[in-house]
SEFIKE-958972 format. One record per residue: residue number from 1; residue in three letters; x negated, y negated, z negated of N, C-alpha, C, O in turn. Coordinates in nm, 2 decimals. Each point is the difference from the previous one (the first is absolute). Layout:
 seq type    n.u    n.v    n.w   ca.u   ca.v   ca.w    c.u    c.v    c.w    o.u    o.v    o.w
 NUM  ALA      X      Y      Z      X      Y      Z      X      Y      Z      X      Y      Z
...
END
This chain:
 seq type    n.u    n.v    n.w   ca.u   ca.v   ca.w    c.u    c.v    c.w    o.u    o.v    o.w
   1  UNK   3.00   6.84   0.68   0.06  -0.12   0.06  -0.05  -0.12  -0.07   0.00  -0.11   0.07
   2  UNK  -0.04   0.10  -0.19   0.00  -0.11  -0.06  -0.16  -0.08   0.02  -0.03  -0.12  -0.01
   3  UNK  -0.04   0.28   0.06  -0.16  -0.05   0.06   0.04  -0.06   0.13  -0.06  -0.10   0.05
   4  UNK   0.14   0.15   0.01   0.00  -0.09   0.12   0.05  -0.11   0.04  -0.04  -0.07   0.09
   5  UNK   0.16   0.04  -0.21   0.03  -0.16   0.00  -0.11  -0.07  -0.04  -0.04  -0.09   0.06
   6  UNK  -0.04   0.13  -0.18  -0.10  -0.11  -0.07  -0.07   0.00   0.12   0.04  -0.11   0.05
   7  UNK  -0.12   0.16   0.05  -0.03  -0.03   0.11   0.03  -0.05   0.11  -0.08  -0.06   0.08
   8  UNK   0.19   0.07  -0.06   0.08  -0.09   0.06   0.00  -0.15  -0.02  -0.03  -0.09   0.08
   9  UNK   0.08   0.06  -0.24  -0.04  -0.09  -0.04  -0.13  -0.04   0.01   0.01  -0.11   0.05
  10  UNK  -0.09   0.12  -0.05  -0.13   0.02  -0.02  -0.07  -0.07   0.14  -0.08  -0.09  -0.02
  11  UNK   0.10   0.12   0.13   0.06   0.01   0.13   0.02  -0.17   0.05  -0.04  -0.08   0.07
  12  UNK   0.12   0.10  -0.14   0.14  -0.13   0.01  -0.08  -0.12  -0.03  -0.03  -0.09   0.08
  13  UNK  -0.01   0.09  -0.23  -0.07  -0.11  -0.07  -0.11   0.02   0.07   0.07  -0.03   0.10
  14  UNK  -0.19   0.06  -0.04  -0.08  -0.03   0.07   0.02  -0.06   0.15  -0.08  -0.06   0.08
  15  UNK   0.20   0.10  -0.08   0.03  -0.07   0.18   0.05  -0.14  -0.05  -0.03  -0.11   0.05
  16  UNK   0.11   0.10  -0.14   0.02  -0.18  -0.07  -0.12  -0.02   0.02  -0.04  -0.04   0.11
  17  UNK  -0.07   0.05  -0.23  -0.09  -0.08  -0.06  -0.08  -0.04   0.16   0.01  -0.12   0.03
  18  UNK  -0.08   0.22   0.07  -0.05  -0.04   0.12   0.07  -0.05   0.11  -0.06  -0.03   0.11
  19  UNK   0.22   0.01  -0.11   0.10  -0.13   0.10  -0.05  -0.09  -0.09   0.01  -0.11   0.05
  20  UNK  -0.05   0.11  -0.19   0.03  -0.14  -0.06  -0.14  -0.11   0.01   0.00  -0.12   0.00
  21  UNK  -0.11   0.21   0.03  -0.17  -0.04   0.02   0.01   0.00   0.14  -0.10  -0.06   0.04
  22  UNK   0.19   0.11   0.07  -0.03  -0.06   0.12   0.08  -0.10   0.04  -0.03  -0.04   0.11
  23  UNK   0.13  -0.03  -0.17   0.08  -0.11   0.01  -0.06  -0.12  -0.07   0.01  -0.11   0.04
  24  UNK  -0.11   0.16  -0.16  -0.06  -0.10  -0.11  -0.11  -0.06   0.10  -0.03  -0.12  -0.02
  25  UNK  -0.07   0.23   0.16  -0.08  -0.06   0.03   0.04  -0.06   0.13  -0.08  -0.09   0.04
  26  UNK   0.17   0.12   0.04   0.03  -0.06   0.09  -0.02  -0.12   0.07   0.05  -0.10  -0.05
  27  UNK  -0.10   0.09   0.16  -0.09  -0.16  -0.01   0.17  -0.09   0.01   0.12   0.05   0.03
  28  UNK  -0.18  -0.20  -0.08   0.10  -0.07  -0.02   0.00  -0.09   0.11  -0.10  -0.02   0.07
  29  UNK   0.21  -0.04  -0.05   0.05  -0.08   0.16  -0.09  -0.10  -0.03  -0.05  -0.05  -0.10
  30  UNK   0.03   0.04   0.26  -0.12  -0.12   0.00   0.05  -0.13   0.03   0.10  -0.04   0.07
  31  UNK  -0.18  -0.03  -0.14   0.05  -0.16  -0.06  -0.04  -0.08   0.09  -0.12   0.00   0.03
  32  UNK   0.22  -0.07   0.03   0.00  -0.15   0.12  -0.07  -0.11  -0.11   0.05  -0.06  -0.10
  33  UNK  -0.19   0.07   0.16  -0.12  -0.14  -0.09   0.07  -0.09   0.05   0.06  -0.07  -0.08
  34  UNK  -0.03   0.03   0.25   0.07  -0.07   0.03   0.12  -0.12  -0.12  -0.01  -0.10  -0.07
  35  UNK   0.06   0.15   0.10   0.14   0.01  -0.13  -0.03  -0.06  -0.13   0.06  -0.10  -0.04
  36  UNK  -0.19   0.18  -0.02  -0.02  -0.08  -0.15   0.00  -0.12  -0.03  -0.10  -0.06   0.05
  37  UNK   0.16   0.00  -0.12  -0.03  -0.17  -0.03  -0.15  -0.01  -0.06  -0.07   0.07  -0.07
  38  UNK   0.07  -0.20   0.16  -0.16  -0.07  -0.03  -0.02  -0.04  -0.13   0.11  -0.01  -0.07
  39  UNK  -0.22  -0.03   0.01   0.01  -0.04  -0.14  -0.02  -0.19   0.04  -0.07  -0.05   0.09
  40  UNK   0.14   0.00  -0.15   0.01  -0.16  -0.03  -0.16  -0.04  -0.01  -0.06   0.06  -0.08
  41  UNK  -0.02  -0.18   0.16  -0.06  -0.01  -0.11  -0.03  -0.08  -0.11   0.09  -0.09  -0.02
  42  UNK  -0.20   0.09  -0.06   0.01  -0.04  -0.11   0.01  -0.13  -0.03  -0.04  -0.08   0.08
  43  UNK   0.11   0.04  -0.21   0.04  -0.17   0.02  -0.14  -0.07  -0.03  -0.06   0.06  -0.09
  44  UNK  -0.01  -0.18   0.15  -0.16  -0.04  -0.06   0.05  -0.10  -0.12   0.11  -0.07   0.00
  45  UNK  -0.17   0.07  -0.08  -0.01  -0.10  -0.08  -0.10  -0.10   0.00  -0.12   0.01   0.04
  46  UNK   0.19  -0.12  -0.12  -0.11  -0.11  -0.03  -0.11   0.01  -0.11   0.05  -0.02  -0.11
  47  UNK  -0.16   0.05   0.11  -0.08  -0.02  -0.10   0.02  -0.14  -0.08   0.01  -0.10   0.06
  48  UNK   0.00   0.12  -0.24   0.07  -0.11  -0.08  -0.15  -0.05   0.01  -0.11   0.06   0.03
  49  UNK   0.15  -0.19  -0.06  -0.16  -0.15   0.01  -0.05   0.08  -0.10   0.08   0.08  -0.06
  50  UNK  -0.23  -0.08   0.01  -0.04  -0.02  -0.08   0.03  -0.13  -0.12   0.03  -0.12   0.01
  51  UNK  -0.06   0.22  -0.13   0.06  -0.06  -0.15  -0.13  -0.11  -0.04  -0.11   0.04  -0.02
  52  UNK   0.16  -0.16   0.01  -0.16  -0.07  -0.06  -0.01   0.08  -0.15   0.10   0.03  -0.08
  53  UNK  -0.20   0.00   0.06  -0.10   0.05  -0.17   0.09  -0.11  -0.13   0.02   0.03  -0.11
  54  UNK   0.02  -0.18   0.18   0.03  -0.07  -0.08   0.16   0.00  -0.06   0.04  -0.03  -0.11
  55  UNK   0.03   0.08   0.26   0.14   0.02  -0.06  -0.01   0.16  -0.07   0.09   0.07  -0.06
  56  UNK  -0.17  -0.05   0.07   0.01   0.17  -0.12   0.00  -0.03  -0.14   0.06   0.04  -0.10
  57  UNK  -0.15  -0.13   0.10  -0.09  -0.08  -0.12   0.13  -0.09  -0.08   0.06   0.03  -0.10
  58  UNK  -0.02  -0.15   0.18   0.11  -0.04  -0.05   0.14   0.05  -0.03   0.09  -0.06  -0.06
  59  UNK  -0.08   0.18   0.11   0.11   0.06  -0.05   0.05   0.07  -0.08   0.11   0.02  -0.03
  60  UNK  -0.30   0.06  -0.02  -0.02   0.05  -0.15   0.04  -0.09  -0.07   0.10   0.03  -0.06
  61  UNK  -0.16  -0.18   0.05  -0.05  -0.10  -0.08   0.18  -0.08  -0.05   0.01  -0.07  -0.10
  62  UNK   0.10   0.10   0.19   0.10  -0.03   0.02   0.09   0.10  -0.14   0.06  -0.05  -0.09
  63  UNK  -0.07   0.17   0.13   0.09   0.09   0.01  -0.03   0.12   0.01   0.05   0.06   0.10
  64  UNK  -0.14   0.03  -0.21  -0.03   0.10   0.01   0.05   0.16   0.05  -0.05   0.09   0.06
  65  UNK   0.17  -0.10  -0.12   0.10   0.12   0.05   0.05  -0.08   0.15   0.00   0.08   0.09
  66  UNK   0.04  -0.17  -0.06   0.03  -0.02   0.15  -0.09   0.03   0.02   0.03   0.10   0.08
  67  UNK  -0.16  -0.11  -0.08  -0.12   0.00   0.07  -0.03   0.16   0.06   0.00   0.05   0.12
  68  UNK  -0.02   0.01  -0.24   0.01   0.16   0.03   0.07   0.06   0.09  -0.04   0.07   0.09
  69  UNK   0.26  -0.11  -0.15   0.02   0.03   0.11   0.02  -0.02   0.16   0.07   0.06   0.08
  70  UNK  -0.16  -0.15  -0.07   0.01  -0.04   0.17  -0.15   0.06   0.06  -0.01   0.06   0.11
  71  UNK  -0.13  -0.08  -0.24  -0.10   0.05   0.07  -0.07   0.15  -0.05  -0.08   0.06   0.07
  72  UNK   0.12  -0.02  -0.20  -0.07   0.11  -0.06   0.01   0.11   0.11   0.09   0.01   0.08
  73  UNK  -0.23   0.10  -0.10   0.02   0.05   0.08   0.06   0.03   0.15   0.04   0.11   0.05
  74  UNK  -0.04  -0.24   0.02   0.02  -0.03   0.13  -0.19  -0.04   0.09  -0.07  -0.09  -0.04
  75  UNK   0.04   0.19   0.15  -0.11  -0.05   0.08   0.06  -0.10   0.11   0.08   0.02   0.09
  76  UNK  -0.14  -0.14  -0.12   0.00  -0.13   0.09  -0.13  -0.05   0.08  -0.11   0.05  -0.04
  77  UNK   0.11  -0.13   0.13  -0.07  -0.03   0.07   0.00  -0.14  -0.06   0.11  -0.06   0.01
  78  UNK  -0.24  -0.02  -0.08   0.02  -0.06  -0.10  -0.12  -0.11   0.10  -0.07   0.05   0.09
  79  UNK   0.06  -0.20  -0.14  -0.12  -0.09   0.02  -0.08  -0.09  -0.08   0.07  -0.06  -0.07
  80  UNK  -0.11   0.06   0.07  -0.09  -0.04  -0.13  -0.12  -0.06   0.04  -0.06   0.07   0.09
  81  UNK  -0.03  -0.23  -0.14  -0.13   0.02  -0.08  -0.10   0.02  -0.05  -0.04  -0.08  -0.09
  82  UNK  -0.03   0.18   0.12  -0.11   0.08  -0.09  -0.08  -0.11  -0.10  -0.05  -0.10   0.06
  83  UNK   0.04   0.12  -0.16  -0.06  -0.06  -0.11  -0.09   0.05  -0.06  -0.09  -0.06  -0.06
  84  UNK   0.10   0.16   0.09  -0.10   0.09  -0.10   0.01   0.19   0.06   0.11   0.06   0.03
  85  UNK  -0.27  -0.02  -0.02  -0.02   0.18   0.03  -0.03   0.04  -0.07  -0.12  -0.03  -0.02
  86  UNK   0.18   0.15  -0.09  -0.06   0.01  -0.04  -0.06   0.18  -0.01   0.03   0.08   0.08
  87  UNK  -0.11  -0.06  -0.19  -0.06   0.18   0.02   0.09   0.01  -0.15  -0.04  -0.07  -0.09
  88  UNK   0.16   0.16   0.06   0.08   0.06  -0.08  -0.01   0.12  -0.06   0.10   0.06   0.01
  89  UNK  -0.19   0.00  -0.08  -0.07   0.13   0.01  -0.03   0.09   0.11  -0.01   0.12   0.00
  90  UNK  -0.02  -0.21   0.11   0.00   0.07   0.11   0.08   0.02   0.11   0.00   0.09   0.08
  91  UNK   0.10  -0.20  -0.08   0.10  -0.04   0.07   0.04  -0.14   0.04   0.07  -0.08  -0.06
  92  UNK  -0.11   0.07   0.16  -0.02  -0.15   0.06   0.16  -0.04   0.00   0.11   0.06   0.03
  93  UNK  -0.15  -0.17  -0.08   0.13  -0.09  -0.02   0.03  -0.12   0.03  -0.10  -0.07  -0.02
  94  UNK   0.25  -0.02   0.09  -0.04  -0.11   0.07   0.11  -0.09  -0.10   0.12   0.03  -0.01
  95  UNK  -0.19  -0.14  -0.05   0.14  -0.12  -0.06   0.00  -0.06   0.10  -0.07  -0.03   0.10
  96  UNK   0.19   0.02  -0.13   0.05  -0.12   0.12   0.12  -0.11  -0.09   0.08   0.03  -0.10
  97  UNK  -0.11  -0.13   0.15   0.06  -0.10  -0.09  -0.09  -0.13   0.08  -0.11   0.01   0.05
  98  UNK   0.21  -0.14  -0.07  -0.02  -0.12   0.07  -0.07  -0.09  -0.03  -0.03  -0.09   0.08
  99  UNK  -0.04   0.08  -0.28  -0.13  -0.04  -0.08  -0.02   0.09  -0.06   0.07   0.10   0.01
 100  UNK  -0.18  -0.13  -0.11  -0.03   0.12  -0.07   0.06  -0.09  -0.17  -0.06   0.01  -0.11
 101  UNK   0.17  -0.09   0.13   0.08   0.01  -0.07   0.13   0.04  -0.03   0.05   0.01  -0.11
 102  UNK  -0.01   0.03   0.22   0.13   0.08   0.00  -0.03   0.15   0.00  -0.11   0.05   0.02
 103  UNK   0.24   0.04  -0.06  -0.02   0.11  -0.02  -0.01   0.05   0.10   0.06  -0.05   0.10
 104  UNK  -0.14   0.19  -0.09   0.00   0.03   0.17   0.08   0.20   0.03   0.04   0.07  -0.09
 105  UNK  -0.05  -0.06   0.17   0.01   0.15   0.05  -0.12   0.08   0.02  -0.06   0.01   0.11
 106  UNK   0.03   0.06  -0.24  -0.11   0.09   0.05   0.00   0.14   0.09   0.03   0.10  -0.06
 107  UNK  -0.06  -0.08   0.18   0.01   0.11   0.09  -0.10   0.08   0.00  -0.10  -0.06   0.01
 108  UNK   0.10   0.16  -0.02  -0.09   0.13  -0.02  -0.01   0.08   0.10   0.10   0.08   0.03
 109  UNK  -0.17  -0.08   0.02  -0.07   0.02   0.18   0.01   0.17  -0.04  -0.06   0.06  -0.09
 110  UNK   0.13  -0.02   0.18  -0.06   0.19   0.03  -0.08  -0.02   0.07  -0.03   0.11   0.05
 111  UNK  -0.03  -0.18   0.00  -0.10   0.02   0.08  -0.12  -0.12  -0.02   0.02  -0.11   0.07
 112  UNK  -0.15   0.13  -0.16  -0.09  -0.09  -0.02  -0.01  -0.09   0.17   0.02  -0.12   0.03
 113  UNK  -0.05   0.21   0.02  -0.08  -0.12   0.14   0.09  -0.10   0.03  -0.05  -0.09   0.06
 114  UNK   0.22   0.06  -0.09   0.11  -0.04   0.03  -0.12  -0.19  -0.05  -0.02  -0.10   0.07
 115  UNK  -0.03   0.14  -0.20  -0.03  -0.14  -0.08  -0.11  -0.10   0.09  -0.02  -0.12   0.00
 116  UNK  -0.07   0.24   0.07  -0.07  -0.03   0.09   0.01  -0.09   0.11  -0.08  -0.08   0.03
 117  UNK   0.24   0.10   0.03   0.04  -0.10   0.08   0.03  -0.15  -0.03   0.01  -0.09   0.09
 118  UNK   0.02   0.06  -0.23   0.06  -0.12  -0.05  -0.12  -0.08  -0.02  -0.11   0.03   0.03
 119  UNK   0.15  -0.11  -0.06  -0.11  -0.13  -0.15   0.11  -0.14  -0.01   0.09  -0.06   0.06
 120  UNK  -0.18   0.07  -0.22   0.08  -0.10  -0.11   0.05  -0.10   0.11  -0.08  -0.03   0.09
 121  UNK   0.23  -0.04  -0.09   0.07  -0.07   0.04   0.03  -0.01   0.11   0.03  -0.11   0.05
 122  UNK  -0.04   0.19  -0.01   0.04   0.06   0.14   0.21   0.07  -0.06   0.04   0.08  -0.08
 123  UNK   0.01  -0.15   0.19   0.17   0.07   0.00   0.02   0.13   0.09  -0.02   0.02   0.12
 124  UNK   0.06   0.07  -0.22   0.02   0.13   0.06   0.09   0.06   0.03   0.09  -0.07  -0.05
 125  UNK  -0.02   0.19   0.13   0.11   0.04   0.01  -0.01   0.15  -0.05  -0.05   0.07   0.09
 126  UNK   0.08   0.00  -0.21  -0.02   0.10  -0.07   0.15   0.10   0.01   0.10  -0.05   0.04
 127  UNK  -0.12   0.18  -0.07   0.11   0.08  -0.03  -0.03   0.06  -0.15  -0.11   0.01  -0.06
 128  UNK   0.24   0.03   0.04  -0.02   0.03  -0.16   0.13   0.02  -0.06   0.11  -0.05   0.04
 129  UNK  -0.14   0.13  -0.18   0.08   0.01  -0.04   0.07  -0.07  -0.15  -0.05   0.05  -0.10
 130  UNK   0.11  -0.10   0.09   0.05  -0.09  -0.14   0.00   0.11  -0.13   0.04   0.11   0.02
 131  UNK  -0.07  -0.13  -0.11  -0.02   0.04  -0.13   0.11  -0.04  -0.09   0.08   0.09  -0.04
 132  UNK  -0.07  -0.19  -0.01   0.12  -0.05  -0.03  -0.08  -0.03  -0.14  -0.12   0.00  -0.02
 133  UNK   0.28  -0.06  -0.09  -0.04   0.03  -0.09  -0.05  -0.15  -0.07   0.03  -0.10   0.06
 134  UNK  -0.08   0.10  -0.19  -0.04  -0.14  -0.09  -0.12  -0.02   0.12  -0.07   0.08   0.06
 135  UNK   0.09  -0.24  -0.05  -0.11  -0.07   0.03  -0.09  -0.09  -0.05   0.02  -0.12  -0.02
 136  UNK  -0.15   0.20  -0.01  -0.11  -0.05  -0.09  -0.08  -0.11   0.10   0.03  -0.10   0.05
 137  UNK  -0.16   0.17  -0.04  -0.10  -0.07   0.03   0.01  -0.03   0.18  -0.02  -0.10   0.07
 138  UNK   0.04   0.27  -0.04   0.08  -0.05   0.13   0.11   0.13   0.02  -0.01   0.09  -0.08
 139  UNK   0.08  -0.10   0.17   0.08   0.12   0.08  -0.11   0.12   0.12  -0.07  -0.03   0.10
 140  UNK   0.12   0.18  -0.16  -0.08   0.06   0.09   0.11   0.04   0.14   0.11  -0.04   0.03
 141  UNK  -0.17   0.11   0.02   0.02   0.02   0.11  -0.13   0.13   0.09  -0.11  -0.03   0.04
 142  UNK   0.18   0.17  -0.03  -0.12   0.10  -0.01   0.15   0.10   0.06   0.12   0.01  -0.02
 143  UNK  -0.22   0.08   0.13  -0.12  -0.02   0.06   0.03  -0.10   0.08   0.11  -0.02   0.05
 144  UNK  -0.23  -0.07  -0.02   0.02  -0.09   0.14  -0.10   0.03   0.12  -0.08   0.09   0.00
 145  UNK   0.10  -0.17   0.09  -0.11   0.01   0.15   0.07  -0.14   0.08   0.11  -0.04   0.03
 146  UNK  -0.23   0.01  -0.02  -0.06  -0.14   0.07   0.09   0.04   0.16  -0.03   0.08   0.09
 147  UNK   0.12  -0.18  -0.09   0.06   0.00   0.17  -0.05  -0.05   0.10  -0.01   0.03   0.11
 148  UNK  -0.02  -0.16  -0.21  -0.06  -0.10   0.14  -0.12  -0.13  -0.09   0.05  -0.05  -0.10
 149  UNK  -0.15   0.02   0.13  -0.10  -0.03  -0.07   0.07  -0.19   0.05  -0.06  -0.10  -0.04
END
């Protein structure tokens, strides 16, 4: 008797386990696309003006920790100047600054040919990133690329 219940059992738990894999695959009710809500779409925003090179400049020269915190590490669409191109171990670089007495923003091109497009005193519209930090000889700003010559 006791062989025939374990079988039984035996039996039993196999008929669970295969109701339970043909309920698991059972196709699922089909969904009214109709019905689904649309997605909103997305809000546009305004592109912020470009930053003149001079209020970056004057804001170090102001207020160094304000300064950081509003531009360190923030990529802006910046304008500037060109004063000077220069070759940086191999990394073309653009000052920008309003004489070549004031302090300027040095930008460091990912991309040499970017320098190709400019020349000295010519106003540019650049992207880039702020550096932060003491302001010496000038303020960097890396990587950059030439937006509009």
């Amino acid at each position: 008797m006791t062989f025939r219940a374990f079988n039984l059992f035996l039996i039993a738990a196999l008929a669970a386990g295969l109701a339970a894999c043909a309920t698991a695959t059972a196709p699922a009710a089909p969904v009214n696309v109709a019905a689904a809500p649309t997605a909103a779409p997305l809000p546009t925003t305004t592109p912020e003006p470009p930053v003149p090179t001079t209020a970056i400049i004057q804001a170090y020269e102001a207020d160094q920790v304000a300064a950081d915190a509003q531009y360190k590490g923030k990529t802006l669409i910046m304008v500037g100047k060109v004063t000077n191109i220069n070759d940086v171990f191999g990394t073309q670089a653009l000052l920008l600054r309003d004489s070549a007495d004031d302090i300027g923003l040095q930008c460091y091109l990912t991309d040499g040919a970017d320098a190709q497009k400019v020349a000295v005193g010519q106003t540019i519209t650049i992207e880039g990133t702020i550096k932060g930090g003491e302001l010496g000889f000038f303020m960097v700003a890396e990587p950059c690329r030439v937006i509009a010559p």
